[in-house]
C-alpha positions in Angstrom: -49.7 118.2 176.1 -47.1 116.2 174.4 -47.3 118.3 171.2 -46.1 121.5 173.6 -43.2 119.8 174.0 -42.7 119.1 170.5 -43.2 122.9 169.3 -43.7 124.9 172.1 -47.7 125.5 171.6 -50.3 123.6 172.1 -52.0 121.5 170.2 -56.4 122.2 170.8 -55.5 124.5 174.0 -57.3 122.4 176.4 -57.2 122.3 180.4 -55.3 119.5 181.8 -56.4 118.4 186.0 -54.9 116.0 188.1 -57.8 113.3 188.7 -57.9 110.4 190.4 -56.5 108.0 187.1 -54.1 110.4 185.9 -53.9 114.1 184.1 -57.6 115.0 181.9 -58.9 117.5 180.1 -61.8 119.4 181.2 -62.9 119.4 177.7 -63.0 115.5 176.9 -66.1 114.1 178.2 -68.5 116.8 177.3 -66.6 116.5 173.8 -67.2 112.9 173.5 -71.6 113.3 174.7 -71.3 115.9 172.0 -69.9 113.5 169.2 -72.1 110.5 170.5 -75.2 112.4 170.4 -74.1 113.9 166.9 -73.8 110.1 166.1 -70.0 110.7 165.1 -69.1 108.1 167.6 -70.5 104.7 169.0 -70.0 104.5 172.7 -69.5 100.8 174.0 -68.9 99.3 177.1 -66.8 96.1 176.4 -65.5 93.5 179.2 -61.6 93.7 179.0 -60.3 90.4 181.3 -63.0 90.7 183.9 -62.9 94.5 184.0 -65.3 97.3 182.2 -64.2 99.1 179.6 -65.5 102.2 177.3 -64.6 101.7 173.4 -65.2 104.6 171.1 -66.1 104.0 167.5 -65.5 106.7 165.2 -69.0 106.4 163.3 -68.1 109.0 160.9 -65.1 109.3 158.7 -63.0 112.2 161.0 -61.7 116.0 158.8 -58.0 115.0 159.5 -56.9 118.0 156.6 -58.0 120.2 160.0 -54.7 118.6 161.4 -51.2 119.8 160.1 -48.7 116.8 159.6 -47.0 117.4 163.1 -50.2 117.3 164.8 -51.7 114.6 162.9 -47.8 112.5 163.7 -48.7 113.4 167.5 -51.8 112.3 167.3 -50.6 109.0 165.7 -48.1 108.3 167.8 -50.7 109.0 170.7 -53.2 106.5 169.5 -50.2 103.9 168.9 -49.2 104.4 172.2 -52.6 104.1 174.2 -54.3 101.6 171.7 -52.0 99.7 170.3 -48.3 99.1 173.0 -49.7 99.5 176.5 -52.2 98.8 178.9 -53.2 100.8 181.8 -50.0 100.5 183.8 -47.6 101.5 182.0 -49.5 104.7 180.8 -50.7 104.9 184.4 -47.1 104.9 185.0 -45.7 107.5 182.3 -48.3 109.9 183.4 -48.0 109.9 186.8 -44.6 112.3 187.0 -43.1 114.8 188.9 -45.6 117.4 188.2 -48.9 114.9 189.2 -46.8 114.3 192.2 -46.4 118.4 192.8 -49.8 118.9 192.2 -52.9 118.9 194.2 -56.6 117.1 192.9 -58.5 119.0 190.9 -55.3 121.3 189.9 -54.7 122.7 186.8 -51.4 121.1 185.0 -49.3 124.2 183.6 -48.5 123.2 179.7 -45.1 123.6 180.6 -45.1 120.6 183.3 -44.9 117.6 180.4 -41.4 118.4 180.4 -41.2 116.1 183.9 -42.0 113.3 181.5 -38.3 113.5 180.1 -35.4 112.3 181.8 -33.3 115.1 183.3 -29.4 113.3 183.1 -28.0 116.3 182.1 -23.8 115.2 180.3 -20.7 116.5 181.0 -20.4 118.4 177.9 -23.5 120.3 178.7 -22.4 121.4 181.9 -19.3 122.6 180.4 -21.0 124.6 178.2 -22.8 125.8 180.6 -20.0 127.1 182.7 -18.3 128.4 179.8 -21.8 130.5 178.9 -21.5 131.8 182.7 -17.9 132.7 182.7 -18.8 134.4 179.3 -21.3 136.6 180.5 -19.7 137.4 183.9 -16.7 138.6 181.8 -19.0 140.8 179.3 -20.8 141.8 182.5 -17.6 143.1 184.0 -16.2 144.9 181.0 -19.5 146.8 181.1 -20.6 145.8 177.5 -24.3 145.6 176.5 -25.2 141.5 176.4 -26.7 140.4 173.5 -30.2 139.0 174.1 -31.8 136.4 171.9 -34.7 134.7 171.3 -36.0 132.0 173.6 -36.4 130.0 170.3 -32.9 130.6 168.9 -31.2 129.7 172.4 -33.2 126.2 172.9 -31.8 125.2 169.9 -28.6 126.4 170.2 -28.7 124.5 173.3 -30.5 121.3 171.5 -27.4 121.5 168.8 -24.6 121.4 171.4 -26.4 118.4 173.0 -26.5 116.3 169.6 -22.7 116.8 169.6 
């Protein structure tokens, strides 16, 4: 889900559910049975401080040309991330947001909800330009002229420009 909030699509299309551990996709385990019983992937269960643990190990080199360099960066930062900076809390932690909390088990999580895992401290500049947007449009809206409409696209980053200044 992370890479819809990089680029506004996402990234295989899968279907995200709140479960008991956290947000997964419907389409993980019967992906992983399909790559272990390809023998793409060794399946191991490994003691981790008392506790059992699955490791996967890719048996096969994997097709990443199939990735484009943003996806391939998501999925690196992604394995860095899980693998490599945190344990099970603190990723318990980030994924368990505002839209787990909104949601019911067995939902479906809406691309659209890994925007909760952002802060939302909106500045002061950006809620003048907000108002100054507003009192814009109520002034074009008075004088009867035609609004301009724009893209979804070209307004986010209009929006993402102001913010950097």
């Amino acid at each position: 889900m992370l890479h819809y909030a990089h680029v506004g699509a996402p990234m295989m299309g899968c279907t995200y559910r709140k479960r008991a551990f956290g947000p997964a996709c419907d389409q993980l385990l019967p992906a992983l049975r399909e790559l272990h019983k390809e023998g793409a992937i060794e399946i191991r269960d490994v003691d981790y401080f008392g506790f059992s643990r699955k490791e996967y190990l890719p048996l096969i080199r994997p097709e990443l040309d199939r990735l484009s360099e943003n996806e391939l960066a998501v999925v690196n930062e992604m394995v860095e991330f899980v693998c490599c900076n945190n344990t099970a809390k603190p990723i318990s932690d980030f994924s368990h947001n505002r839209a787990w909390d909104m949601a019911e088990f067995g939902d479906v999580l809406p691309y659209h909800s890994v925007f909760h895992l952002f802060p939302t401290q909106v500045s002061q500049e950006a809620f003048d330009w907000a108002s100054d947007e507003v009192a814009h449009i109520e002034d074009q809206r008075s004088r009867g002229e035609a609004m301009g409409g724009e893209s979804f696209r070209a307004f986010r980053s209009r929006v993402l420009e102001t913010g950097k200044q």
